[in-house]
N, C-alpha and C positions, 0 to 999 in steps of 0.2 A: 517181838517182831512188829505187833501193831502199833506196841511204842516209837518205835523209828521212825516210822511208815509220817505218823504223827507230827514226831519232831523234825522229819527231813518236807511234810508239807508245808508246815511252821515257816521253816526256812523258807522254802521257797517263795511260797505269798511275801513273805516280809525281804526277802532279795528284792519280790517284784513291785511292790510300792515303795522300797526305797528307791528303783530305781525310777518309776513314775515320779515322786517325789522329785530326787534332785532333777530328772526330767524338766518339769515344771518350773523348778524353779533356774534349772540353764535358761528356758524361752521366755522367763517373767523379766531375769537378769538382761536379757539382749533387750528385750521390747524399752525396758526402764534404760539400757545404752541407747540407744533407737531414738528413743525420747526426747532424753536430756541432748545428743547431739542433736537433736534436731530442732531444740529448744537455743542450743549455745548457736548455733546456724544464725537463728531468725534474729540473735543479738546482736552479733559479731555483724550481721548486714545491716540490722540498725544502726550500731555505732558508726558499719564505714558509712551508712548513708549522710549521719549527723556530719560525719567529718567532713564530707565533702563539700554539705549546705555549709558548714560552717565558715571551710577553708572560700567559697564562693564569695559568701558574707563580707569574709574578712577583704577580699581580694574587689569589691564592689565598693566598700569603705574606704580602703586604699584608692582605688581610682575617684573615687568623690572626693576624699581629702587632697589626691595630688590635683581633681579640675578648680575646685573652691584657691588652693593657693597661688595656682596661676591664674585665674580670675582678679584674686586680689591683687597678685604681684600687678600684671596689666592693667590695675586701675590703680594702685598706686606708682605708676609711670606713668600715665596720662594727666594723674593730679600733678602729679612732679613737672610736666612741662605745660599745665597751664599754670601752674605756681609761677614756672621762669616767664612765659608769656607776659603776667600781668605785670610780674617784677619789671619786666623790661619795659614795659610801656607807662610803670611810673617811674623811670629811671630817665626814658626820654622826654616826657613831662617836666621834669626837674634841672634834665638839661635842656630847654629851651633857648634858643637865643631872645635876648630881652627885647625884641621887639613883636614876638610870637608869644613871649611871658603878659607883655604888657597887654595883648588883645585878649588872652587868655583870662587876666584877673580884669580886666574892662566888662567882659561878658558876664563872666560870673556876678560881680558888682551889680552893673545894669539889670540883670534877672534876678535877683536876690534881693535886692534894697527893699525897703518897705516905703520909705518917704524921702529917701535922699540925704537923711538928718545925723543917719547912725554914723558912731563913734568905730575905727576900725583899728583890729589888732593884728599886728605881721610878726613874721619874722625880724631877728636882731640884725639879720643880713640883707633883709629888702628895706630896712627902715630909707636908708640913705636916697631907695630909689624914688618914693614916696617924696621923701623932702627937696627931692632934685625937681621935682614939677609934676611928677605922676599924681602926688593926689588931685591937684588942678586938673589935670587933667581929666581923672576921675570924674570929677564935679560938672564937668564940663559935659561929659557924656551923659550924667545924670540930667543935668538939664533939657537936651535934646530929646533924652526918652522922657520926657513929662516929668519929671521929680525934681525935687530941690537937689540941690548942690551943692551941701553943707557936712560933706562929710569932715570929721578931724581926725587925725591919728591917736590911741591910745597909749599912755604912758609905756603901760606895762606892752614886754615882747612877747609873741603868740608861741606857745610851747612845742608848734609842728615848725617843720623843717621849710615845708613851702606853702602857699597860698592863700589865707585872707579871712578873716573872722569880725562875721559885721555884730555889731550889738545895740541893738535897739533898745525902745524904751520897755515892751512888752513884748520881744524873742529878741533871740539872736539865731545867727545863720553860720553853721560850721563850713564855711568852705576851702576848707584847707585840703591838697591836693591827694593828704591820704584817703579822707572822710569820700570824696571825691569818687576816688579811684572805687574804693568799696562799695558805693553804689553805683557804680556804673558795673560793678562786676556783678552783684547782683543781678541787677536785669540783662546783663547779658553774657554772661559766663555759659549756659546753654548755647546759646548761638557760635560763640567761638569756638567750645569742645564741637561743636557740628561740623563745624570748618577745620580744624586740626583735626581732626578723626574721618572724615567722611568716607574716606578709602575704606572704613574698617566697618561702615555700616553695612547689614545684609539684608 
């Protein structure tokens, strides 16, 4: 009888810490779900947060890259129409009537000379106007502004299309209407984008 007594307390204790046992470990197993969910939580809102910056990022880069190409498109249309600008205005240089041509290459000539002496190189197509009486004439103008009057035409024909290339004994003077044009654009190609653009300054 004492033996039962025995083996049915046995039992009991050992029912009761097994069921302490798995007890403990139901509430270790929740705490460790508990955990980890609330571990995957803190992820899953760092990565949406990453996303977002990200997707920001990305959406900030787009609008920088879409203001940069309209930038440039709009400055490569303002070059584009001072490009035509200048085009045109050595276009109407070149067409000249020759009586606006000949003050034209008078002036240049008279400012440019060094002595009056130099030997000058044209076009194949203004040669004729030169042997018609312009160089005399030339010479003529050189005398009045103080300088000799001795200019001659050079054999060889001048490789630009319009205006005058003097050649002295130590320089020569490029003033042909392209050479011309480019520095005159230089110094003031500024001023004329101010003037075709001014509407658009803020």
């Amino acid at each position: 009888m004492a033996a039962n007594k025995i083996i049915l307390k046995i039992e009991e204790d050992g029912a009761r810490e097994a069921a302490e046992i798995v007890d403990a470990a139901k509430k270790k197993a929740a705490a460790s779900t508990e955990k980890i969910k609330a571990a995957a939580k803190v992820k899953i809102d760092e990565i949406n947060a990453q996303a977002a910056a990200d997707a920001d990022e990305a959406a900030r880069r787009q609008t920088l890259i879409a203001e940069l190409e309209a930038r440039k498109n709009a400055l490569d249309s303002k070059r584009q129409v001072l490009e035509e600008a200048f085009a045109k205005a050595e276009e109407t240089i070149n067409a000249m009537p020759d009586y606006k041509w000949e003050q034209f290459i008078t002036s240049i000539v008279v400012k440019s000379a060094e002595t009056g002496t130099e030997k000058i190189c044209v076009p194949a197509a203004d040669r004729a106007k030169y042997e018609g009486g312009f160089l005399a004439r030339l010479n003529e103008a050189l005398v009045k502004a103080g300088k000799q009057g001795k200019l001659t035409l050079s054999d060889e024909a001048a490789k630009f299309s319009g205006g005058i290339l003097l050649q002295g004994k130590t320089s020569d003077f490029d003033g042909s209407f392209a050479t011309i044009m480019r520095d005159v654009r230089t110094r003031i190609e500024k001023e004329v984008a101010d003037m075709l653009f001014a509407a658009e300054v803020k």
